[in-house]
N, C-alpha and C positions, 0 to 999 in steps of 0.2 A: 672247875675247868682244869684240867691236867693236861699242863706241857710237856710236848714231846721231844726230846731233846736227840739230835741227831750226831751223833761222832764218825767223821770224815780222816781219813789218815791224810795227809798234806806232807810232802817234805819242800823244804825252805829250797832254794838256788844259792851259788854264789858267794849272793851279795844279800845272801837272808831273806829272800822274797817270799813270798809264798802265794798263790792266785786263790782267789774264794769262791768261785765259779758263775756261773750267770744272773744268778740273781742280786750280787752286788756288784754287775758291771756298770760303770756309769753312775755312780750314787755315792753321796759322802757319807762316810763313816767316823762312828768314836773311836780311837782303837785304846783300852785301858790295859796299862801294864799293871797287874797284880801283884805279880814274884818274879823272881827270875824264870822262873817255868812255866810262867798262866799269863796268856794274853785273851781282854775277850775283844769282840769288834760287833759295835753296835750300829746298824743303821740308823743315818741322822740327816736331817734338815736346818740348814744353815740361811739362818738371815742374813743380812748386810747390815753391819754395825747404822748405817747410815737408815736403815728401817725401823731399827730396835724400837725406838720411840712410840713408832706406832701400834706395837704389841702391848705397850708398857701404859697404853692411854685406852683405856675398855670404850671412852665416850666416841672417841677418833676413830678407834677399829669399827665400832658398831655403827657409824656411819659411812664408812668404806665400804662395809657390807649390806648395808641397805642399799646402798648407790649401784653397787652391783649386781643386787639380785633386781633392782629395779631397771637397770639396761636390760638385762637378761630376759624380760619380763616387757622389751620393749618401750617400757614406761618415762620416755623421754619427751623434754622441752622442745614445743616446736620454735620457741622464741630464744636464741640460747641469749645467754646472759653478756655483758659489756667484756669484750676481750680485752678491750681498752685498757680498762679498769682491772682485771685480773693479771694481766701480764703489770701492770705498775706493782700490786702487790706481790705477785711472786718474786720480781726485782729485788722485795725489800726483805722478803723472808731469806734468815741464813739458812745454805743448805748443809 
């Protein structure tokens, strides 16, 4: 596979801006300083520290993701389960 690499002239503003054009409108970015003269900027996907956990637990995600291909799929309880019961436990889970 051979990457094509595209060189854009861009000049900064200002106050050092520089815009990257539509395709990284609205999306978060790495930006890596290299040198004084090399920046690259990576498009990137950002958890919420308070999520982490759940990337970091293969058994947890992989039943997140059954549970969701199975809504998807329809495949839900016609009896749902004690809310009762479930709001007392999440009271005791730390968030």
């Amino acid at each position: 596979m051979v990457t094509r690499i595209q060189v854009r002239h861009k000049n900064t503003d200002s106050k050092g801006r520089v815009t990257l054009g539509g395709h990284f409108a609205n999306r978060a970015v790495i930006v890596e300083h290299r040198s004084d003269d090399e920046v690259i900027v990576r498009l990137a996907r950002v958890i919420p520290e308070r999520e982490v956990w759940l990337y970091e637990n293969p058994k947890a995600l992989a039943s997140v993701r059954r549970g969701l291909d199975q809504a998807r799929k329809g495949n839900v309880t016609k009896n749902p389960p004690d809310m009762k019961a479930a709001v007392k436990l999440a009271k005791q889970l730390r968030d």
